[in-house]
N, C-alpha and C positions, 0 to 999 in steps of 0.2 A: 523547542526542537530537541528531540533525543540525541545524543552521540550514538555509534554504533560502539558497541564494549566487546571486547574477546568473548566474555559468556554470555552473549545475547542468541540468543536461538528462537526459534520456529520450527512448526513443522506444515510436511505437505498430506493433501489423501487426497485418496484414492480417487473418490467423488471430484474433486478438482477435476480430474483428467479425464475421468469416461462418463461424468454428466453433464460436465461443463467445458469440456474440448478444449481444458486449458492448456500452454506448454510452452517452454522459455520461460523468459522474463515475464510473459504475463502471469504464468503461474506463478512462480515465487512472489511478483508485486498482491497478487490475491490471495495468495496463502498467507505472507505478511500481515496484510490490513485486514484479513479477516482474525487471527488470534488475535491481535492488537485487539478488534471491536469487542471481541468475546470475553476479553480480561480485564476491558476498560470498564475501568467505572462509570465514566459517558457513555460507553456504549459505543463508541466508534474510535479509528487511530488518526490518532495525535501524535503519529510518529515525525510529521513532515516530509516532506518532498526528499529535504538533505539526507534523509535518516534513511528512505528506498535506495538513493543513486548511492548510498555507499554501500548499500546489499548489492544492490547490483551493479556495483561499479562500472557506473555509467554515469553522464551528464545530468543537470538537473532537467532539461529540455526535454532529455529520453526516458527518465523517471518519471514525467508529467508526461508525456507520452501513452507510455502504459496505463496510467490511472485513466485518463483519458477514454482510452478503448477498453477498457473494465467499465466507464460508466457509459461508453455507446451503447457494451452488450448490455446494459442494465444489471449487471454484477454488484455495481458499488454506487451510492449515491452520495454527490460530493455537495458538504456545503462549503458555501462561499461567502465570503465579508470581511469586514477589514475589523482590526482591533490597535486602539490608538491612529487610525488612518493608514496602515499596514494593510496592506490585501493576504488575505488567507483564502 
């Protein structure tokens, strides 16, 4: 799980907003995890849950929230499983 650091940034576009009708917290949570995916070496973010709610300071519940409704509209595809018996 990432900390959030003073010089951790992101950015947003344009595309987000007038092809994908994002805006609030859904856009930032998908502008988030998508540079993440694009710089990851995996190929996807491995930021965690904790690492969104303190961008968006917000609850960890309403940070899974949003990712949530990013993977209804099929924006994001999450996996899921556990590591040492741990649910990821």
């Amino acid at each position: 799980m990432a900390k959030l650091e003073p010089t951790d940034n992101f950015g947003l576009q344009g595309w987000m907003v007038t092809e994908l009708g994002l805006a609030g917290y859904e856009l930032v949570a998908y502008a988030l995890v998508h540079q993440f995916s694009m710089k990851s070496k995996a190929g996807m973010y491995t930021g965690g849950v904790p690492y969104l709610a303190s961008w968006l300071s917000c609850s960890l519940e309403t940070a899974r929230k949003y990712l949530h409704q990013l993977e209804e509209k099929g924006l994001i595809l999450a996996k899921r499983g556990t590591n040492d018996g741990v649910p990821y």
